[in-house]
C-alpha positions in Angstrom: 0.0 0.0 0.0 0.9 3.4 -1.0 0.0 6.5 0.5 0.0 8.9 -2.9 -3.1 6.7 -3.9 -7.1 7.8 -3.5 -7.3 3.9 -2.3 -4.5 1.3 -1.2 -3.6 -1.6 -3.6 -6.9 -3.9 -3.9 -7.2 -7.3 -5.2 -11.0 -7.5 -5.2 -11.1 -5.9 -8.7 -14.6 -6.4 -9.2 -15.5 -5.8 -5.8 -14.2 -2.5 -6.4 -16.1 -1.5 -9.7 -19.3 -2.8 -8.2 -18.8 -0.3 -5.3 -18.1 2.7 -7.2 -20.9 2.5 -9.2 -23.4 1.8 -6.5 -21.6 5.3 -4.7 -21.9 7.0 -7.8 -25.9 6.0 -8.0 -26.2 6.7 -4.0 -24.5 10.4 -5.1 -27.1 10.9 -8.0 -29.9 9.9 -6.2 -28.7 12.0 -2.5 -28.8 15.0 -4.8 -32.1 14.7 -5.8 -33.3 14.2 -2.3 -31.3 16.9 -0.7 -29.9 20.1 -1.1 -26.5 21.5 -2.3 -24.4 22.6 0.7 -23.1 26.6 1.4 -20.8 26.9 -1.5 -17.4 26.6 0.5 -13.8 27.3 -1.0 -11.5 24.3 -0.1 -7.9 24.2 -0.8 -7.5 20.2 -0.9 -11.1 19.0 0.6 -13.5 17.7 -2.6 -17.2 18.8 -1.7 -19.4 17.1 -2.6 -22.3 19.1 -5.2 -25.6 17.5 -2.6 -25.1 16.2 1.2 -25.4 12.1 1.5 -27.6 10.8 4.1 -26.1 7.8 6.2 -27.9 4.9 7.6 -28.1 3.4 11.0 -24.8 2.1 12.2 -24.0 0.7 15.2 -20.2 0.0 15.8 -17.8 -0.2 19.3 -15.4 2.4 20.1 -12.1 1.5 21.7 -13.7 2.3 24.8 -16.4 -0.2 24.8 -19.6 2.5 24.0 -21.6 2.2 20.8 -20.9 4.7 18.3 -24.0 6.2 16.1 -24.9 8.8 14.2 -25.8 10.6 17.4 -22.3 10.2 18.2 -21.4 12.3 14.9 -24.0 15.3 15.6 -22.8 19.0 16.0 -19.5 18.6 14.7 -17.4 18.1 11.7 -16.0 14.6 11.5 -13.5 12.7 9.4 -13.7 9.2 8.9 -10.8 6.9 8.2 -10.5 3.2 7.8 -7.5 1.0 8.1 -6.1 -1.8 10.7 -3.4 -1.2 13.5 -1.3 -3.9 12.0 -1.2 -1.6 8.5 2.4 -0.8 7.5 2.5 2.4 6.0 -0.7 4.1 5.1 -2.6 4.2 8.0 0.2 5.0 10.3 1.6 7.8 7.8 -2.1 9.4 7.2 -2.9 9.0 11.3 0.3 11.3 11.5 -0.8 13.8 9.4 -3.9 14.3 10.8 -1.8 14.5 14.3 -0.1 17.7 12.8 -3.7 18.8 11.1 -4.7 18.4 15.2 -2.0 20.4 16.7 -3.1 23.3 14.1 -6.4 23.3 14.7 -5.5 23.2 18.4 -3.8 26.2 18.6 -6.2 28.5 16.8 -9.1 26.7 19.5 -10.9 25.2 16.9 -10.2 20.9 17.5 -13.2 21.1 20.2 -15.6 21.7 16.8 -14.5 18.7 14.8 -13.9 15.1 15.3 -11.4 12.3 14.2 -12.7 8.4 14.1 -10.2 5.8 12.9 -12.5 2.8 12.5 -10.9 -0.5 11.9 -11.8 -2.7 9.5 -9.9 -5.9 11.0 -12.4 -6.8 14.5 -10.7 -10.0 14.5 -7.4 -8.4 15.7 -8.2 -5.4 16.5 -9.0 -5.2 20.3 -10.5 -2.0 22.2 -7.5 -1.9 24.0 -5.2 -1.8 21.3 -7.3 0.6 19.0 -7.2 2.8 21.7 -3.2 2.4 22.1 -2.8 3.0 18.6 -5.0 5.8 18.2 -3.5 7.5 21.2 0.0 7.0 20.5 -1.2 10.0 17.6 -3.3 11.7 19.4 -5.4 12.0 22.5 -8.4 12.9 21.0 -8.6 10.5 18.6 -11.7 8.0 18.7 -11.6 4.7 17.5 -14.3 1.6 16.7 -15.0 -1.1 15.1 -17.7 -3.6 14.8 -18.5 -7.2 13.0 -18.1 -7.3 9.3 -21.6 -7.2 8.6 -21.9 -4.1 10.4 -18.5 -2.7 8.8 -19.6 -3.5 5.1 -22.3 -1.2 5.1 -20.6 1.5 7.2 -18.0 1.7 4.7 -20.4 1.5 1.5 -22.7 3.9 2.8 -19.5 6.4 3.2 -18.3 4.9 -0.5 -15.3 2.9 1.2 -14.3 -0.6 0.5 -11.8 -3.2 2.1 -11.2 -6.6 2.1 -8.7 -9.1 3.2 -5.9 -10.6 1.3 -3.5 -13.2 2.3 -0.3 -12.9 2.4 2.8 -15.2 1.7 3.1 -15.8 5.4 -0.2 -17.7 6.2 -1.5 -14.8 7.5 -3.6 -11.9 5.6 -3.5 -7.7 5.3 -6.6 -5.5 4.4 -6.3 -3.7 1.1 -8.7 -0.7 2.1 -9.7 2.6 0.9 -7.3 5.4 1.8 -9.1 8.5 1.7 -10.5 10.7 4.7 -14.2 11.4 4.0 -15.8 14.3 6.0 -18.9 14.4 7.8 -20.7 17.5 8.5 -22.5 18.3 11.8 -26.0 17.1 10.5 -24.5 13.8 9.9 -24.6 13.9 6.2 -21.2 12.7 3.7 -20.2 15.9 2.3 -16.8 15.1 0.8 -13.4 14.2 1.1 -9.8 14.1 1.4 -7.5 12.6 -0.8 -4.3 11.6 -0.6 -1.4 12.6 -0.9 -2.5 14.5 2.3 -0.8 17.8 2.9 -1.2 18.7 7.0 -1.2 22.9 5.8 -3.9 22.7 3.4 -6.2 20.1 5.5 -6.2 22.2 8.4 -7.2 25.4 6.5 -9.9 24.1 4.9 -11.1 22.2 8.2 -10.4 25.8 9.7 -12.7 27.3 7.3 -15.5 24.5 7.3 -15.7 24.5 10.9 -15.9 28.5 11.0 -18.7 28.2 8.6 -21.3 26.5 11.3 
């Protein structure tokens, strides 16, 4: 996996296609049913044209309380999947969003927005080490996770995908969707980040999104 791509290296090809045309339908039809956000200027953030209404979800933060939509209400939020056990782009994009923190910290805007790593690998990722990992980067970070049932449609309805590969050790990885997608404080999908992520640029146009409410 790669950090410099939208998406890590995935093996489920069609998997993959299938996905991004049922997120491109779910974007069609989520701007018929809703309207087109405050034109914002981002410098790196895409917006979406029409908030995206999520479904139900019910996962397990590191801490052992459910995490809902409720959880997500009144503040801006970015979303990233990955796994603890990830070599490169998980760690590397958790450490950009460390230095995006420590921005937004010190102009007393962090207390508006929201950070959830969710992992996509329950069966070895523990509450207690989620919440090692996640606080190794930061103390505000949340993370969850949940069964795979519950995961697949948390990530579809946000237009992520994973699955699990094995590797040549008997073991597996998760090839999983790299980008950070962005929440606003209704709890609709309004857009993304991409990577390559750039800390400067993230944290201005979290900065201005989070001024805007």
């Amino acid at each position: 996996m790669t950090a410099s791509r939208p998406r890590a290296r995935f093996g489920a090809t069609s998997l993959i296609l299938l996905t991004a045309i049922a997120v491109a339908i779910g974007f069609f039809a989520g701007s018929r049913y809703f309207g087109a956000p405050a034109a914002v200027a981002t410098r790196t953030a895409v917006m979406y044209p029409a908030p995206r209404a999520l479904p139900d979800f019910r996962l397990e933060q590191a801490d052992g309380r459910p995490l809902t939509p409720a959880d997500w209400k009144g503040r801006w939020n970015l979303v990233f999947i990955g796994f603890t056990h990830c070599p490169d782009v998980c760690p590397n994009t958790l450490a950009v969003f460390k230095q995006v923190w420590n921005r937004l910290e010190a102009q007393g805007l962090a207390a508006r927005l929201r950070f959830d790593f969710v992992s996509v690998d329950p069966g070895r990722d523990s509450g207690a080490r989620l919440a090692e990992y996640t606080g190794f980067f930061h103390k505000d970070f949340t993370a969850a996770t949940g069964s795979d049932e519950e995961l697949t449609r948390f990530t579809r309805a946000l237009g992520l995908v994973y699955a699990r590969v094995p590797d040549d050790k008997g073991g597996y990885t998760v090839d999983h969707s790299a980008s950070v997608v962005i929440v606003d404080p209704s709890g609709h999908v309004v857009g993304l980040f991409r990577p390559p992520f750039e800390a400067e640029a993230i944290a201005a146009d979290l900065a201005t999104l989070a001024g805007s409410r």
